[in-house]
Structures are given as structure tokens and as C-alpha cells.
NUVOVO-458063 format. One line per 10 residues: number of its first residue (from 0); their letters; for each residue x, y, z of N, C-alpha, C, O. Coordinates in nm, 4 decimals. Example, Ala and Ser with C-alpha at 12.3 -4.5 7.8 and 13.67 -1.06 7.14 Angstrom:
residues 2
0	as	1.3190 -0.5690 0.7800 1.2300 -0.4500 0.7800 1.3200 -0.3300 0.7800 1.4236 -0.3319 0.8465 ~ 1.2850 -0.2250 0.7080 1.3670 -0.1060 0.7140 1.2900 0.0030 0.7870 1.3409 0.1138 0.8039
END
This chain:
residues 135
0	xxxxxxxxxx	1.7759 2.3306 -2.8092 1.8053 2.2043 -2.7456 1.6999 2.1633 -2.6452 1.6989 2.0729 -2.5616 ~ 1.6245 2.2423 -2.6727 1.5256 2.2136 -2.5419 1.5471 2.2194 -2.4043 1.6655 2.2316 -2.3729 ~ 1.4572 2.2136 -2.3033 1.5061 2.2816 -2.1821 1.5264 2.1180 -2.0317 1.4494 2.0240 -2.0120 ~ 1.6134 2.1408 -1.9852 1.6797 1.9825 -1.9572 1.6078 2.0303 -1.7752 1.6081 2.1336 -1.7083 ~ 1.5555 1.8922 -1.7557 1.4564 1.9018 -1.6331 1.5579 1.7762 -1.4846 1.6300 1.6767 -1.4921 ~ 1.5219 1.8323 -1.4102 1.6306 1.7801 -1.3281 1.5462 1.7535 -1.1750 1.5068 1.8617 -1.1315 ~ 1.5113 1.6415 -1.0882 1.4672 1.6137 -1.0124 1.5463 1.7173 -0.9018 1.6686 1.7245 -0.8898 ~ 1.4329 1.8055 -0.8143 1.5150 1.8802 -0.7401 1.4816 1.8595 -0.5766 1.3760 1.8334 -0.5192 ~ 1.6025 1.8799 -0.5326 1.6074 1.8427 -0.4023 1.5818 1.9670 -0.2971 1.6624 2.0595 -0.2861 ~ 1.5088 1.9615 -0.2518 1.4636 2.0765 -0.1146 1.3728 1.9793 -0.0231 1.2725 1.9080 -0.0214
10	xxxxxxxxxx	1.5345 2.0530 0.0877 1.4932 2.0015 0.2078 1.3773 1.8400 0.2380 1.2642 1.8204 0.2825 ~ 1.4837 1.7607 0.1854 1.3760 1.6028 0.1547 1.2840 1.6195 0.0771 1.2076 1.5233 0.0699 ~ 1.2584 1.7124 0.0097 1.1345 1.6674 -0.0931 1.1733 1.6830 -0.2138 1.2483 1.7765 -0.2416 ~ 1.1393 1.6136 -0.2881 1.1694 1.5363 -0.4369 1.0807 1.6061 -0.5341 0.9751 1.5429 -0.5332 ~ 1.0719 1.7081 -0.6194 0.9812 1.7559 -0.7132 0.9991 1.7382 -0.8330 1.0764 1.8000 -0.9063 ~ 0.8994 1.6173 -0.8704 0.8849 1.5534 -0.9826 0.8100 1.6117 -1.1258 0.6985 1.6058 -1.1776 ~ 0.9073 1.6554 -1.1475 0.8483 1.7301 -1.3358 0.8101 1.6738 -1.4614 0.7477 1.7523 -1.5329 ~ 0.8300 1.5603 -1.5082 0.7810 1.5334 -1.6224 0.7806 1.3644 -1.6951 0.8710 1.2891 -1.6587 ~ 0.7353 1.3419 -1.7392 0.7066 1.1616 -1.7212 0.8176 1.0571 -1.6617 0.7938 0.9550 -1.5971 ~ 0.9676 1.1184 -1.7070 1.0331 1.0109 -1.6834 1.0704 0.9996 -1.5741 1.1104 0.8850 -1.5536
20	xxxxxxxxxx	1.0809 1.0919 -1.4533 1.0694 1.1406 -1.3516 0.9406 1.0717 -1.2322 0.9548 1.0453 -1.1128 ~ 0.8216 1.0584 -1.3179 0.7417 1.0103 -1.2730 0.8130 0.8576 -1.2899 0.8938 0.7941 -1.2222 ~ 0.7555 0.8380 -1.3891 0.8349 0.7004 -1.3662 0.9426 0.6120 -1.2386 0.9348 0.5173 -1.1603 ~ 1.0033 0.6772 -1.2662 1.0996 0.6611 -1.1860 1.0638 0.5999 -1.0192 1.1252 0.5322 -0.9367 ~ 0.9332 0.6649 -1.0261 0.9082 0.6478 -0.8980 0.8848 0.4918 -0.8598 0.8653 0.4615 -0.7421 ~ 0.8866 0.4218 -0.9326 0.8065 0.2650 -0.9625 0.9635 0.2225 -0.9231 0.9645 0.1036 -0.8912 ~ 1.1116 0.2900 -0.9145 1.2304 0.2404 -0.9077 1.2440 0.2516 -0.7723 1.1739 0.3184 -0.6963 ~ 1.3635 0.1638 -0.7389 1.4263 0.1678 -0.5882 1.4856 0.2679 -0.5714 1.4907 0.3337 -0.6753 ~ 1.5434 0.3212 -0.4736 1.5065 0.2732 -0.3429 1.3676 0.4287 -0.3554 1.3473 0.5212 -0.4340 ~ 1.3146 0.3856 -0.2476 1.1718 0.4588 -0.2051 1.2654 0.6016 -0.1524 1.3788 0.6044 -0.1046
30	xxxxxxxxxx	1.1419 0.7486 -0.1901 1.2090 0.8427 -0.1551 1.1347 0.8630 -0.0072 1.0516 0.7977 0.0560 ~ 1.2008 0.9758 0.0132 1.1417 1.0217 0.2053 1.0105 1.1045 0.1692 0.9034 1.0723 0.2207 ~ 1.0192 1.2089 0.0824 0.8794 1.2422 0.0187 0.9078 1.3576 -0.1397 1.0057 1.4099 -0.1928 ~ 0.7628 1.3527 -0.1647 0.8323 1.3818 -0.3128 0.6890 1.5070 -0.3318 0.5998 1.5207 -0.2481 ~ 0.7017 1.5937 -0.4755 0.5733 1.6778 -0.4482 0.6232 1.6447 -0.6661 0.7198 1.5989 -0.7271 ~ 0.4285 1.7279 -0.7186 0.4394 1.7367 -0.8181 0.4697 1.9081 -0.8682 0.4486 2.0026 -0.7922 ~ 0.5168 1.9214 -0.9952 0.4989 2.0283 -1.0584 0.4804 2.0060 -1.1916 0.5826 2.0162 -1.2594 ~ 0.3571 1.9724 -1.2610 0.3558 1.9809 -1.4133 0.2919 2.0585 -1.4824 0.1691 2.0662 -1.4803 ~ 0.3810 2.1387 -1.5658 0.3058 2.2231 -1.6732 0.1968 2.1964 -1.7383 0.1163 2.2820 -1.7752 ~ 0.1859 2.0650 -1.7586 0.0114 2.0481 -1.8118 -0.1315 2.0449 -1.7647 -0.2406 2.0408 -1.8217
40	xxxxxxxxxx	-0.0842 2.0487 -1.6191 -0.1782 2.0279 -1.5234 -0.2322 2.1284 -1.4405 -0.1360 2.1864 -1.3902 ~ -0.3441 2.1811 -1.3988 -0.3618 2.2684 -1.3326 -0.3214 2.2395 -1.1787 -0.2696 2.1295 -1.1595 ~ -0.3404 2.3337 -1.0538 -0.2731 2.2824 -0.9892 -0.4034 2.2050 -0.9024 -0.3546 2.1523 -0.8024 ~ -0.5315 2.1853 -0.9085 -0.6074 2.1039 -0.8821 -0.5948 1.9629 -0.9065 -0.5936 1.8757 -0.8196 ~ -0.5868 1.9486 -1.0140 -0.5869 1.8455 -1.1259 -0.4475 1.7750 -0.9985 -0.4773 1.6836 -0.9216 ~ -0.2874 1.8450 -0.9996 -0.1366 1.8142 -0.9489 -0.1845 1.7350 -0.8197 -0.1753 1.6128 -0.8084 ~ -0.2387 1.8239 -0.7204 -0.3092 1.7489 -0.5699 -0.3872 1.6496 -0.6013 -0.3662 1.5484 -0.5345 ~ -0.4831 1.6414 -0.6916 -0.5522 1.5366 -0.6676 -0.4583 1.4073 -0.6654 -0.4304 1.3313 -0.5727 ~ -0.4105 1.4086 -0.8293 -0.3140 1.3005 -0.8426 -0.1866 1.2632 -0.7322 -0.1572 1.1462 -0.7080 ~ -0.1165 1.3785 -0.6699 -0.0331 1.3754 -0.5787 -0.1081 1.2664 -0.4450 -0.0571 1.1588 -0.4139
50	xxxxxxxxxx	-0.1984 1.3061 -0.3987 -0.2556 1.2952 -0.3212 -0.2785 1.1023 -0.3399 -0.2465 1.0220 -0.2522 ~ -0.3249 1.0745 -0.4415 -0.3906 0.9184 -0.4705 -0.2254 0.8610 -0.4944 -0.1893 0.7859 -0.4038 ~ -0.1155 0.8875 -0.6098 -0.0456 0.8654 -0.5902 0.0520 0.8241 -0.4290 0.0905 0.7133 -0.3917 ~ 0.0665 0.9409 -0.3705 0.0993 0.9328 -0.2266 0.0712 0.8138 -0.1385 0.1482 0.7378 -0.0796 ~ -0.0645 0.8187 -0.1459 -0.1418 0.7144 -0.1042 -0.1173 0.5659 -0.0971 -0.1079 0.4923 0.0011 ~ -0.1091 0.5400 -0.2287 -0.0259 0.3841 -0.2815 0.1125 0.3906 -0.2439 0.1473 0.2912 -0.1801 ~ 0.2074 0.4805 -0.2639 0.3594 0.4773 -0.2968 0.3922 0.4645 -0.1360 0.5091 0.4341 -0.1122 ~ 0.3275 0.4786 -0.0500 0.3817 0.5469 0.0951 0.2904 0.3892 0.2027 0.3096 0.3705 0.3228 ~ 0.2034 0.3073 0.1178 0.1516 0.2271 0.1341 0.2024 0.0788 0.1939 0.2787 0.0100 0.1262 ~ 0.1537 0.0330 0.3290 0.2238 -0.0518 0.3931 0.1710 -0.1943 0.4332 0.2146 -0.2879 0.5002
60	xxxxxxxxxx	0.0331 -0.1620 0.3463 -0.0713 -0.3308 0.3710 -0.1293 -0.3048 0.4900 -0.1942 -0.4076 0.5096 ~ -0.1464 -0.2380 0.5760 -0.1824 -0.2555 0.7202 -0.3491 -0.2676 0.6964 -0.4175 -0.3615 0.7372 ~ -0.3859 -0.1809 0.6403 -0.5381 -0.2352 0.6394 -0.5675 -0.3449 0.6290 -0.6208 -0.3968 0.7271 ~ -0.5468 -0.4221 0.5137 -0.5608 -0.5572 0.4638 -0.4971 -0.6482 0.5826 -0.5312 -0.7661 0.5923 ~ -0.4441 -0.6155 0.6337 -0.3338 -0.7140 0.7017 -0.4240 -0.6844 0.8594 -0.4530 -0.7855 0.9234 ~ -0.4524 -0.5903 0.8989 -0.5687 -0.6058 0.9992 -0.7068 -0.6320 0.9717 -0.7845 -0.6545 1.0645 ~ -0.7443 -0.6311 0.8515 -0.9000 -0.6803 0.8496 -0.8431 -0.8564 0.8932 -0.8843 -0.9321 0.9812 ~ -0.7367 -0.8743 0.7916 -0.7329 -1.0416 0.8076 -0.7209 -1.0949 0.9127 -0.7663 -1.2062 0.9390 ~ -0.6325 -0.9944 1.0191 -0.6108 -1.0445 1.1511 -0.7347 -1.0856 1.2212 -0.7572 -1.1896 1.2832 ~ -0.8155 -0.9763 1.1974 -0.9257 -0.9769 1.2722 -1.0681 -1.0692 1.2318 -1.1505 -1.1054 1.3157
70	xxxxxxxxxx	-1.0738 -1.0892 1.1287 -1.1711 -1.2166 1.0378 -1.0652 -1.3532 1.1461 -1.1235 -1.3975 1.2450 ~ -0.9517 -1.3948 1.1229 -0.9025 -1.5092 1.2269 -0.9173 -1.4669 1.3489 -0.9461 -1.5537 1.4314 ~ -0.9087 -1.3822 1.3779 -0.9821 -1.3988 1.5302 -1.1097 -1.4050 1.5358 -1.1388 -1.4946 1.6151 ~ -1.2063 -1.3539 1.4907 -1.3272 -1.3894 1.4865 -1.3581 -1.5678 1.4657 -1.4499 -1.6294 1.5197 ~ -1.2447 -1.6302 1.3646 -1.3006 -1.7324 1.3039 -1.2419 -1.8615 1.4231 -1.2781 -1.9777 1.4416 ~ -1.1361 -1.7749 1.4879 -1.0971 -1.8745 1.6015 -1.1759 -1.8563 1.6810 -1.2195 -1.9636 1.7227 ~ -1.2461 -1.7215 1.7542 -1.3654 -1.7441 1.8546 -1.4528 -1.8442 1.8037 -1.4543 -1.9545 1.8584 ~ -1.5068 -1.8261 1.7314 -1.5915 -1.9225 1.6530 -1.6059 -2.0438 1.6883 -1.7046 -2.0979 1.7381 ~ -1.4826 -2.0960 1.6555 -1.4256 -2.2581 1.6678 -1.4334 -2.2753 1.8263 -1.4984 -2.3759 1.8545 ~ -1.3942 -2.2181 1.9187 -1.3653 -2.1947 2.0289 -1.5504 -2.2143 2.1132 -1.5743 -2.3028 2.1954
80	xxxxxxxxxx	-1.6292 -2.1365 2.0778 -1.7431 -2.1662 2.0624 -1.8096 -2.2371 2.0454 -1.9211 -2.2420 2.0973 ~ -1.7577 -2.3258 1.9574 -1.8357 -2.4184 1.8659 -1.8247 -2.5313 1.9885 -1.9139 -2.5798 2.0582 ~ -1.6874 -2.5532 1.9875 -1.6241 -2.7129 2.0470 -1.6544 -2.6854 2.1934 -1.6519 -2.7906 2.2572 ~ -1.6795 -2.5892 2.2604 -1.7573 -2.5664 2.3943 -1.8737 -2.5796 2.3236 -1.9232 -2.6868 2.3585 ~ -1.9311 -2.5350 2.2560 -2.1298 -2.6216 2.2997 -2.1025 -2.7536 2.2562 -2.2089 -2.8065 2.2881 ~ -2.0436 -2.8317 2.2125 -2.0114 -2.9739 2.1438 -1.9764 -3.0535 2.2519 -2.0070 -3.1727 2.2540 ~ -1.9028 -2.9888 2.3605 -1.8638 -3.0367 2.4378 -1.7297 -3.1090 2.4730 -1.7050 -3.1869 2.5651 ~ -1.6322 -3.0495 2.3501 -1.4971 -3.0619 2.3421 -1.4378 -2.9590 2.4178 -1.4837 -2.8504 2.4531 ~ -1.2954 -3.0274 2.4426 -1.1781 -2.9214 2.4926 -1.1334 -2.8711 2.3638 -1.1214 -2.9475 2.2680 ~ -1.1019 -2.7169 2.3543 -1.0332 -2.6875 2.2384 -0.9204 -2.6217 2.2826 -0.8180 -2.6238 2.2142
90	xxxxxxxxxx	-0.9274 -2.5418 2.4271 -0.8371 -2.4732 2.4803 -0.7577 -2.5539 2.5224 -0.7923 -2.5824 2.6370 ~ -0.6348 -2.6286 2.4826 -0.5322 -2.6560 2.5025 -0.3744 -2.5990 2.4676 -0.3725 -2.5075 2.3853 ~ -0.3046 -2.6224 2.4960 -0.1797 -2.6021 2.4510 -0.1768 -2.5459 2.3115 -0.1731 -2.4327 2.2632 ~ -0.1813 -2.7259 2.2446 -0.1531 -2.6977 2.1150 -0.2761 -2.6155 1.9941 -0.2458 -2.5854 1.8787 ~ -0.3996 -2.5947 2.0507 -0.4669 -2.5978 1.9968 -0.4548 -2.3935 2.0151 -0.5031 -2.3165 1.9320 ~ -0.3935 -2.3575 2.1193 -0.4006 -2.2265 2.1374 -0.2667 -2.1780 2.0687 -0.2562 -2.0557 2.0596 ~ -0.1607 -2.2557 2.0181 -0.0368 -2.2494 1.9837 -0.1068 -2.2108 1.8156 -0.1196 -2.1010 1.7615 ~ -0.1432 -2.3509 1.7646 -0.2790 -2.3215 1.6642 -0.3402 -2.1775 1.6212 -0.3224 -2.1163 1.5159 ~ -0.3984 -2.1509 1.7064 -0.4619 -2.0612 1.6758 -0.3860 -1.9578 1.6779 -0.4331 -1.8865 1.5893 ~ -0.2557 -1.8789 1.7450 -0.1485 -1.7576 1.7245 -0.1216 -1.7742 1.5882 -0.1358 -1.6899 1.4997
100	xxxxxxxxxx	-0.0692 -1.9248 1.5751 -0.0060 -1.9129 1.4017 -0.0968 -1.9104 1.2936 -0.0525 -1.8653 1.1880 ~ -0.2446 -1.9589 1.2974 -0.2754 -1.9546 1.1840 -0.3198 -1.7815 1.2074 -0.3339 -1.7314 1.0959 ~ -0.3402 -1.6985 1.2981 -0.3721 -1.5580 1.3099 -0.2613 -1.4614 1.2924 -0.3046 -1.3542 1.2502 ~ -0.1344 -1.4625 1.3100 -0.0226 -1.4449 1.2603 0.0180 -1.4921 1.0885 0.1005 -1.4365 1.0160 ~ -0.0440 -1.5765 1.0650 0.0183 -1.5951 0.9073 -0.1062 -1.5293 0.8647 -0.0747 -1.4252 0.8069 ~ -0.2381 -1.5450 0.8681 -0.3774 -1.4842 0.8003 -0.2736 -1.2988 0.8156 -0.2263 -1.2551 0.7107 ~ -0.2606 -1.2454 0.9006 -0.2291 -1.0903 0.9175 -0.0881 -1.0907 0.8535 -0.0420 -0.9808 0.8842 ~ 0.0252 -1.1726 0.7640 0.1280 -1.1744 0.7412 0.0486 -1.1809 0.5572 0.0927 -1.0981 0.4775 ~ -0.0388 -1.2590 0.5182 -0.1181 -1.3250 0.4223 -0.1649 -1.1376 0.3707 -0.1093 -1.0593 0.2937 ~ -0.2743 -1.1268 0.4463 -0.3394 -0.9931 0.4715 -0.2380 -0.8443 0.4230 -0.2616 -0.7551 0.3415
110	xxxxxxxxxx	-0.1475 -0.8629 0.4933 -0.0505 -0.7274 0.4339 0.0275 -0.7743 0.3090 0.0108 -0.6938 0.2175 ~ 0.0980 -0.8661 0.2789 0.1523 -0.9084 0.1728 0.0399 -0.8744 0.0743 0.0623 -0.7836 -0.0058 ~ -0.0666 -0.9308 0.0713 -0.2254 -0.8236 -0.0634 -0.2094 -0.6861 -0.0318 -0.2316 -0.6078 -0.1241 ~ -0.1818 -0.6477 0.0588 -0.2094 -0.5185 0.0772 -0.1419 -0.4388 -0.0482 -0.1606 -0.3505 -0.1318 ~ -0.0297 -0.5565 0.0115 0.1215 -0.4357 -0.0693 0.0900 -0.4826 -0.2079 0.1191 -0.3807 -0.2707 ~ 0.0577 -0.5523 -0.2797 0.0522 -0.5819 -0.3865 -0.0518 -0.5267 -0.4725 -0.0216 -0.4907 -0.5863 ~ -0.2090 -0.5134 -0.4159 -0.2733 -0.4124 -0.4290 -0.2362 -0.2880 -0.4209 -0.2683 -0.2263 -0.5224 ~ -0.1912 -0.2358 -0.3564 -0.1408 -0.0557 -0.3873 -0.0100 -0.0702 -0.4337 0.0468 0.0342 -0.4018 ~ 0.0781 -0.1525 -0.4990 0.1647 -0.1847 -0.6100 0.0867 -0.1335 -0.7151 0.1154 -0.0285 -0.7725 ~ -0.0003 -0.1955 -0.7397 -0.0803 -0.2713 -0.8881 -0.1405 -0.1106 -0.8958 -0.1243 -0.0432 -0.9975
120	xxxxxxxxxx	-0.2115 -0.0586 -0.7759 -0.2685 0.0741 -0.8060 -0.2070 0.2327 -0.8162 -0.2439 0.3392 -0.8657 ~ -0.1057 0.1889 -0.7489 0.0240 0.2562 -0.7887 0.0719 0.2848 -0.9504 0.0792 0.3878 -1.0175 ~ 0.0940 0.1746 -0.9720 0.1494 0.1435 -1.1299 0.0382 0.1660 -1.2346 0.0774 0.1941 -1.3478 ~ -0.1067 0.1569 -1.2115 -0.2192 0.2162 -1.2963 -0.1762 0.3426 -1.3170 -0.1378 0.4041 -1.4165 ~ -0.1959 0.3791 -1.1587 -0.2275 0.5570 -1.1519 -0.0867 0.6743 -1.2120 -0.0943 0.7922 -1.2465 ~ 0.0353 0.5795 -1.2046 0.1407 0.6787 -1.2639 0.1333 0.6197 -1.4396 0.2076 0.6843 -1.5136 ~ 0.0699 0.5309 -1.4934 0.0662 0.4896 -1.5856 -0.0668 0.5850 -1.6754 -0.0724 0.5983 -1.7976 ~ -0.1535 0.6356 -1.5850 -0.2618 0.7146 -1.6076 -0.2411 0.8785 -1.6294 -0.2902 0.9403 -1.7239 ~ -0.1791 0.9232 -1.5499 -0.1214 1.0365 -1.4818 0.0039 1.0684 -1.6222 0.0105 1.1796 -1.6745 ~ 0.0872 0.9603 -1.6626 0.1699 0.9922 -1.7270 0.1390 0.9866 -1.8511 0.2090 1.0517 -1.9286
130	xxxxx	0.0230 0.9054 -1.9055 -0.0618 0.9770 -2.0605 -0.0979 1.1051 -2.0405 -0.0815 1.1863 -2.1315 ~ -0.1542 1.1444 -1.9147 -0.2457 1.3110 -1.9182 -0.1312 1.3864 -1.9600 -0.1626 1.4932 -2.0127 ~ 0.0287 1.3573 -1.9508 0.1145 1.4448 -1.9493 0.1540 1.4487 -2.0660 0.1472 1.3557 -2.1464 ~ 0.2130 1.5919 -2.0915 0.2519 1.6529 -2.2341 0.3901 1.6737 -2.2618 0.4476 1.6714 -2.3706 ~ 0.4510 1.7019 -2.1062 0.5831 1.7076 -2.1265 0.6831 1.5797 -2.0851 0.8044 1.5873 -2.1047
END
């Protein structure tokens, strides 16, 4: 009958054995943490993939979502710059009200790619990971 594989639980960690298992991981809700064990794999080969996997699955946009922050702030100094040698007021009220929101939505913009990028690389890499597998 063949030998029946069962996601096992120790102490919060999730040890994931064999494709459908992997899979799974692409399902709700997100675990607290998870480790590999596959027979086809050496255990070099298990870390590497664990490791890149991990990476994406545990993934929260923050990079992306602070480069963007920080490109709008740069791009508001800028402006800010600009309209002082021009010889405009830019520092006003609304114009500083302005500038929070469009730097707040650019860093809201910014993590939303984030997450969608290590979605997308997520879903390669268990899609990759789960051809190498035999069982």
C-alpha cells in the first residue's frame, strides 16, 4: 500500500516530506515555521532550497516598500529644491500634507510589489523544487 506520509508537528515546526506537502505551502493560513526532509535530496541540495524557499514564504515587501519610500523622499527634496531656487513657496500646508501622502502611498505601492514579487518567486521555486522531487 505504500507508505502514507503525514506533515509532522514538533514543537512549531512543520516537516515537509513530499510534493503535496510542499504544495500546500502556497495554501492558507501561513505556518509559524516549517523544515524540509526529502528522500531525494541530499541534505545540501534540502538547505539550499529551504533556505530560498524560507526567504519568499516568510516575506513582507519591506525592501521594496523602503527603497520606494526613500526614491519619494528624495523626489520630494528635489521639488522642494527646485521651487526654492525658482523662487516659489513650496513649504506650505498643503503642499507638505502633499508630500506625506504621495510618500506614504509610493512605500504602501513599494511593499504591495514586494509581496507579489516573492509570491511569484515563491511559486517558481516550490514549482521547481517539486519537479526535482521523486516522491
Amino acid at each position: 500500500m505504500g507508505e502514507l506520509y503525514l506533515i509532522i508537528m514538533y514543537r512549531n515546526m512543520v516537516v515537509i516530506r513530499n510534493k503535496q506537502e510542499l504544495n500546500n505551502l502556497l495554501g492558507k493560513p501561513k505556518l509559524h515555521d516549517f523544515s524540509f526532509e526529502f528522500r531525494s535530496l541530499n541534505d545540501l541540495d534540502t538547505q539550499k532550497w529551504l533556505e530560498d524557499i524560507k526567504k519568499d514564504y516568510f516575506a513582507c515587501g519591506c525592501d521594496i516598500g523602503a527603497t520606494f519610500m526613500i526614491v519619494s523622499i528624495l523626489i520630494v527634496g528635489i521639488l522642494i529644491l527646485y521651487f526654492s531656487l525658482v523662487g516659489h513657496q513650496f513649504l506650505n500646508l498643503a503642499n507638505i500634507g502633499y508630500s506625506l501622502l504621495f510618500i506614504f502611498i509610493s512605500s504602501g505601492i513599494g511593499k504591495v510589489l514586494g509581496l507579489l514579487i516573492a509570491n511569484h518567486r515563491l511559486r517558481n521555486n516550490i514549482q521547481h523544487l517539486s519537479n526535482l522531487l521523486r516522491d
